[in-house]
C-alpha positions in Angstrom: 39.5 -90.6 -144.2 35.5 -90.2 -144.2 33.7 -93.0 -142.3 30.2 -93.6 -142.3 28.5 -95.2 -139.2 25.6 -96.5 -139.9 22.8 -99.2 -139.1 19.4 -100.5 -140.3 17.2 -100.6 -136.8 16.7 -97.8 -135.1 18.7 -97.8 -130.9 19.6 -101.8 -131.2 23.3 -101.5 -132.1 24.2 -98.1 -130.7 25.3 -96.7 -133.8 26.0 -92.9 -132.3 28.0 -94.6 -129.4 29.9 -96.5 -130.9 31.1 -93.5 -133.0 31.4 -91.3 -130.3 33.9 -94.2 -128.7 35.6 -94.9 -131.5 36.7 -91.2 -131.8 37.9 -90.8 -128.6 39.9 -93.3 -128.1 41.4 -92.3 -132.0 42.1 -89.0 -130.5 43.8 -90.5 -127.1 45.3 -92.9 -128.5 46.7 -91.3 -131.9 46.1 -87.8 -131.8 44.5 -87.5 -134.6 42.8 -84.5 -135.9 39.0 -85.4 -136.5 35.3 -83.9 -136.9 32.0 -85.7 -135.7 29.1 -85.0 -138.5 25.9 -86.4 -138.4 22.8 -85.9 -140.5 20.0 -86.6 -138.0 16.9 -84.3 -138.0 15.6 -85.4 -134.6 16.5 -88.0 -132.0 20.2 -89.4 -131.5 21.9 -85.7 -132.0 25.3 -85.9 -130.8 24.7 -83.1 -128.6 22.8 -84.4 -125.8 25.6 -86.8 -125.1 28.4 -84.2 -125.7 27.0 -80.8 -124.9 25.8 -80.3 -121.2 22.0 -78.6 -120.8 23.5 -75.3 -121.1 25.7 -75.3 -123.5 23.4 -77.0 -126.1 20.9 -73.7 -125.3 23.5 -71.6 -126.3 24.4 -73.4 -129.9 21.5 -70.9 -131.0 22.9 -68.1 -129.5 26.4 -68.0 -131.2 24.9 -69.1 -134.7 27.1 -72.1 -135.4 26.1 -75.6 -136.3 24.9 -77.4 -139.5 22.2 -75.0 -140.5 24.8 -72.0 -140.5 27.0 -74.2 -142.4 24.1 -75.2 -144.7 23.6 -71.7 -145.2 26.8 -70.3 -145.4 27.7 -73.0 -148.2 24.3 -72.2 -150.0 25.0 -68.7 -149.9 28.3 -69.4 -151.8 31.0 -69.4 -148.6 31.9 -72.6 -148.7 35.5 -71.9 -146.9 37.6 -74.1 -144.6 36.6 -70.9 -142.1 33.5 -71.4 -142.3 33.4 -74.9 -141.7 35.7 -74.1 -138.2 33.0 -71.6 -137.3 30.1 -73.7 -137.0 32.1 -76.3 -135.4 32.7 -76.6 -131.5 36.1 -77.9 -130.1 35.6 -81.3 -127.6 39.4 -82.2 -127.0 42.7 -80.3 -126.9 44.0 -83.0 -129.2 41.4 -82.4 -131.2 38.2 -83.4 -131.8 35.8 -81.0 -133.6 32.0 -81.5 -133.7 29.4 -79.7 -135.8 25.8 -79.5 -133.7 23.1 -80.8 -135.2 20.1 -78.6 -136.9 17.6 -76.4 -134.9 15.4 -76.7 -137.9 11.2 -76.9 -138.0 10.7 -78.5 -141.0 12.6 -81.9 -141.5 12.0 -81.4 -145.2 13.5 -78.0 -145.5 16.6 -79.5 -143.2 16.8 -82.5 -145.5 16.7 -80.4 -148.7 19.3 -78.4 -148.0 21.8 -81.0 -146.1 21.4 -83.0 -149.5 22.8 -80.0 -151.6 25.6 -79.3 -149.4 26.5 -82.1 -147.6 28.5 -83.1 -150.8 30.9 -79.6 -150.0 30.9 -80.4 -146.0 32.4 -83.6 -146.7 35.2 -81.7 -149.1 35.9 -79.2 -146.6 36.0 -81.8 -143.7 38.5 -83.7 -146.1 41.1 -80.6 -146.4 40.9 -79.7 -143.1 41.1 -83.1 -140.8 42.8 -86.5 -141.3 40.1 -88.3 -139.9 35.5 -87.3 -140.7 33.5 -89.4 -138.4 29.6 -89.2 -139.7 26.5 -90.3 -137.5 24.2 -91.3 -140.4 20.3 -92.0 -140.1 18.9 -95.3 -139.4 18.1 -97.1 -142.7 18.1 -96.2 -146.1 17.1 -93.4 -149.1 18.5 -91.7 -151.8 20.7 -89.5 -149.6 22.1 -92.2 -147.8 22.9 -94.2 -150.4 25.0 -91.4 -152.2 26.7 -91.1 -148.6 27.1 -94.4 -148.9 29.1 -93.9 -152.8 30.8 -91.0 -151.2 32.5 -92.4 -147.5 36.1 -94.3 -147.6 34.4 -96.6 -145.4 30.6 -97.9 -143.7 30.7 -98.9 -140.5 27.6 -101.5 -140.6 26.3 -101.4 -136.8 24.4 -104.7 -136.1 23.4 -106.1 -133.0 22.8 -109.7 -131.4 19.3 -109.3 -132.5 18.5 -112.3 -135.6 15.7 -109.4 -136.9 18.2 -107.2 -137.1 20.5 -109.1 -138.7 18.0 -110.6 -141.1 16.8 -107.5 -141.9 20.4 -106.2 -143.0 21.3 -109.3 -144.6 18.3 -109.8 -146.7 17.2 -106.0 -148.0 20.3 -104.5 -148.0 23.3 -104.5 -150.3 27.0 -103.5 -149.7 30.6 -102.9 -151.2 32.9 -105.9 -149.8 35.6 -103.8 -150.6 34.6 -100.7 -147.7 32.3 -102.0 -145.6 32.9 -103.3 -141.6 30.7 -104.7 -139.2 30.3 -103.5 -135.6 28.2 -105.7 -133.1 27.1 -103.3 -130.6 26.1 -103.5 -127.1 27.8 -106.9 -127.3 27.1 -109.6 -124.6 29.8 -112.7 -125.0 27.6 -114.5 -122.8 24.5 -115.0 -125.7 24.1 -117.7 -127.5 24.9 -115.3 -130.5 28.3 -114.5 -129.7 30.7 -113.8 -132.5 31.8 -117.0 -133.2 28.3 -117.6 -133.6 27.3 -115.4 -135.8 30.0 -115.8 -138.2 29.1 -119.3 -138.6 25.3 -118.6 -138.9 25.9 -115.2 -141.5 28.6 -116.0 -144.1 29.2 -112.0 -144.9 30.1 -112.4 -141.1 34.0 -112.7 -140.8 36.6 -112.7 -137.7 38.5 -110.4 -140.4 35.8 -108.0 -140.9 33.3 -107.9 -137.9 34.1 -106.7 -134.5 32.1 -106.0 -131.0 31.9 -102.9 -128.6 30.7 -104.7 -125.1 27.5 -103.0 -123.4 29.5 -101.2 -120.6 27.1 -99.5 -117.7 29.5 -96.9 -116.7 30.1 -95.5 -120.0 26.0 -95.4 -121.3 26.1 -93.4 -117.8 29.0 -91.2 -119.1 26.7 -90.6 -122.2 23.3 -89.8 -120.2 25.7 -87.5 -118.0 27.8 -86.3 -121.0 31.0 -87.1 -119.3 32.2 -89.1 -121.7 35.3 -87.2 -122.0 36.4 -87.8 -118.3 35.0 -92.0 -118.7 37.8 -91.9 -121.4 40.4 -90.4 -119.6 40.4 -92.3 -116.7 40.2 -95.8 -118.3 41.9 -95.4 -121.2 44.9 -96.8 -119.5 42.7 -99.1 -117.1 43.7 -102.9 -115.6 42.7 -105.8 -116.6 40.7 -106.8 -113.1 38.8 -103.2 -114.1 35.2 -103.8 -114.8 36.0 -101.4 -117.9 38.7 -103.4 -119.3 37.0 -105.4 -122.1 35.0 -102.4 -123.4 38.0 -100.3 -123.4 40.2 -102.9 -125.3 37.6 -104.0 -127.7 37.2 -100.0 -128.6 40.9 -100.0 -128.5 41.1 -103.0 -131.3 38.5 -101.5 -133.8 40.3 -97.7 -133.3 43.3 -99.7 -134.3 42.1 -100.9 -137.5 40.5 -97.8 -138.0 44.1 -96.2 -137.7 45.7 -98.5 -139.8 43.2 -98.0 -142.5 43.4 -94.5 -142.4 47.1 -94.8 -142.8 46.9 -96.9 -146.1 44.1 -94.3 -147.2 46.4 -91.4 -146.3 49.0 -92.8 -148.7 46.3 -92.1 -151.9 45.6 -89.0 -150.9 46.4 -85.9 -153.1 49.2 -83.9 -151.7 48.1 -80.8 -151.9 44.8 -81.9 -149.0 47.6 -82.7 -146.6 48.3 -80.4 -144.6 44.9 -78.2 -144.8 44.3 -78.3 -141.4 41.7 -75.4 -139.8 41.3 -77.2 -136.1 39.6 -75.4 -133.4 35.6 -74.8 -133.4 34.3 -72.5 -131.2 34.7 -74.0 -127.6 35.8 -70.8 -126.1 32.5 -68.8 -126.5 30.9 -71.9 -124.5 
C-alpha cells in the first residue's frame, strides 16, 4: 500500500513526524515490511532525524540514496536490486529508508525525481507491503500526479484556523482516499477534535485523527533516537507521561493496518511476494 503524507503549511502539523511514527509503531506492532521515501529537496530530509551526524556524511561515500536511484533508473536499471542498494536498513523487522538527494540544483533534482519517481513507486510496490512517502509542503504538478498515484493521502492539519482555512478553501480532495491527521495535537484548545469537526464539515470522527505533541519524542527526533523512544514505550502504562501519544499513534497505525489489509486483497498476485528487504545498514 503507497501512502502519501502530506500537508499545506510548512512545520505546523509535523507532517515528516508523524510519518516517521506511524512507521514505527507499523513495524513494532505488525511487522510489516516498509520503505520511507520522500521527495524534499532541502529542509525536513528524513535523515537528520534518522541518521546520526556521521552516518549521514557517509551517504555520499557509499553512493546510495535517491540521486543513485534517480540515476540508476534513468540509466535504464530500474531493478528491485537497485532499489535495495540505495536504501539503508533502520529496523531488523524492517524498515528501509532511501536518503534524500545531495543535489545543487533543486531544478535538476526535481527534473529527474519527476521522470522516475513513477518507477520508484513500482519497484517500492513489488518489493514491500507497506511505501510510506514524505511529500513537499503544498501543491504542483508533481504532487498532484502523486496525489493520482498513492492508495491513500494522509492530509496533515494542525489546530491552526489558517491552516485549516487554507486547506479547506484552495485545495481539493478524493473522499474516497484521503485521511486527516491533526498534528502536534493539544486536547486542551478550544479547537479540540470535537471542535473542529463541528466547525469543518469534511472534518469526521470517522476520518480525522490526532498525534499529541509529545516532548520526549521531538527530543528522540532532534537526537535521532527515535528507534530506542519506540522501543521503550511501545508497551508503556497508562500513568506514563507517554501513554496518550503512544496510543493515539497506535489507533491511526491500526487503521493504517486494516486498510492495507483490504488493499492487499486487490492486489495482483504475482507483486506478492517480491520482497528485496535489507538496504545497506551494514556499511554504516
Amino acid at each position: 500500500m503507497k501512502v502519501l503524507f502530506w500537508g499545506n503549511a510548512h512545520g505546523q502539523a509535523g507532517t515528516s513526524s508523524n510519518m516517521i511514527a506511524t512507521a514505527m509503531m507499523n513495524d513494532l506492532l505488525y511487522k510489516k515490511k516498509s520503505i520511507l521515501l520522500q521527495t524534499h529537496f532541502e529542509l525536513n530530509q528524513l535523515e537528520a532525524c534518522l541518521l546520526e551526524k556521521k552516518k549521514c556524511e557517509l551517504v555520499s561515500d557509499y553512493h546510495i540514496g535517491i540521486d543513485q536511484l534517480i540515476q540508476g533508473i534513468l540509466s535504464g536499471r530500474n531493478t528491485r536490486q537497485l532499489l535495495m542498494d540505495c536504501s539503508l536498513t533502520l529496523t531488523e523487522e524492517c524498515i528501509d529508508f532511501l536518503p534524500g538527494t545531495q543535489a545543487k540544483h533543486r531544478d535538476v533534482y526535481e527534473h529527474g525525481l519527476q521522470e522516475a519517481f513513477h518507477t520508484i513507486l513500482n519497484l517500492a510496490q513489488q518489493c514491500y507491503e507497506d511505501v510510506f512517502i514524505d511529500g513537499c509542503t503544498g501543491m504542483n504538478q508533481f504532487m498532484e500526479q502523486l496525489w493520482d498515484e498513492v492508495d491513500y493521502v494522509i492530509v496533515c492539519l494542525s489546530q491552526n484556523t489558517r491552516v485549516l482555512n487554507d486547506f479547506f478553501n484552495n485545495y481539493t480532495y478524493d473522499r474516497t482516499k484521503t485521511l486527516f491527521l491533526i498534528g502536534n495535537y493539544d486536547k486542551r484548545s478550544e479547537l479540540n477534535l470535537k471542535n473542529l469537526c463541528k466547525r469543518y464539515k469534511a472534518l469526521t470522527f470517522q476520518n480525522t485523527m490526532v498525534i499529541p505533541y509529545n516532548v520526549e519524542f521531538r527530543d528522540a527526533m532532534s537526537l535521532t533516537r527515535i528507534k530506542e523512544f519506540f522501543y521503550q514505550n511501545v508497551y508503556c502504562e497508562k500513568e506514563d507521561d507517554n501513554f496518550e501519544f503512544i496510543e493515539q499513534v497506535k489507533g491511526f497505525s491500526s487503521l493504517l493496518y486494516r486498510l492495507s489489509e483490504e488493499k492487499q486483497l486487490r492486489i495482483p498476485d504475482e507483486y506478492r511476494y517480491w520482497t528485496a528487504l535489507g538496504g545497506a545498514s551494514s556499511v554504516l
